[in-house]
N, C-alpha and C positions, 0 to 999 in steps of 0.2 A: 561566443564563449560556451564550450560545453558544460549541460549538465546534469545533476545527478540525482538519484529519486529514491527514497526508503517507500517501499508500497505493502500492505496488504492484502490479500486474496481470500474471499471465503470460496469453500469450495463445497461440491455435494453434497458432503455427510456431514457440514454444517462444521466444520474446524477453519481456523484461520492461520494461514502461511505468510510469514512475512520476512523482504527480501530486499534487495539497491539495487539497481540498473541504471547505465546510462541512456536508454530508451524503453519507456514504458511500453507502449505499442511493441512493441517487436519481443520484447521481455515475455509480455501474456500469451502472444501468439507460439511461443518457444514452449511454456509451460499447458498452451491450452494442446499441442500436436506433440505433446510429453515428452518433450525435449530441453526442459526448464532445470527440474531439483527433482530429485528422488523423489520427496517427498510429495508433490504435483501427479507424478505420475499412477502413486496408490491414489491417492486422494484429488480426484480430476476440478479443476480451477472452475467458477459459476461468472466470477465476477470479480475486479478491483473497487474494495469498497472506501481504498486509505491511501492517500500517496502524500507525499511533501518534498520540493524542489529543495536542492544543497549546490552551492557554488560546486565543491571540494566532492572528490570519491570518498574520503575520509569521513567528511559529516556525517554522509550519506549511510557511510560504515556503522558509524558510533548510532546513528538513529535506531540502524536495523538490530544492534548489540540490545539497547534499550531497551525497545520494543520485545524484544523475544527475552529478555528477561521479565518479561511483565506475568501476572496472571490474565489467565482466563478476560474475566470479570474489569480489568484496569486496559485491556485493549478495545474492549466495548466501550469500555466511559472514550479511550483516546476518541473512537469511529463516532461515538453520539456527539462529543466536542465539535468536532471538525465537521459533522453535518450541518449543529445547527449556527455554526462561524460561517458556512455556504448559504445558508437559507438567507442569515444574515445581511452577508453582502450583496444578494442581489437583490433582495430588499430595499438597500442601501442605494446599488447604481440605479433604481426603477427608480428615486425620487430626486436623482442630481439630474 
């Protein structure tokens, strides 16, 4: 079953882009040889620092909608969230 990815990008000058793909890999590789979003190409991609899978292109949609209506300052808390939910979990499979 395919599927689909709402991701985040910091890039060079320290701004973050965010976007849905239904391949991550190949999505960054598009925006890191500036063939991604406008916005990618002023502003050159460092790193995927946020992603989250969606059954649906639609979820995928509404994520990225979300997302980019956020501030600044409430996409950072999203990326510290989801770091320390990683740290977390492999924390977690280190002890099963």
């Amino acid at each position: 079953m395919k599927k689909y990815y709402t991701y985040i990008i910091l890039t060079k000058d320290n701004t973050l882009y965010c976007g849905y793909t239904d391949d991550l890999e190949k999505r960054f590789e598009a925006h890191l040889k500036g063939k991604g979003a406008k916005y990618t190409r002023v502003h050159k991609p460092l790193k995927i620092v946020y992603s989250k899978e969606f059954e649906t292109k639609s979820e995928a949609m509404k994520e990225e909608y979300r997302i980019k209506k956020m501030k600044r300052a409430e996409k950072l808390e999203l990326l510290k969230e989801q770091k320390q939910f990683e740290i977390l979990s492999r924390k977690f499979l280190k002890q099963t």
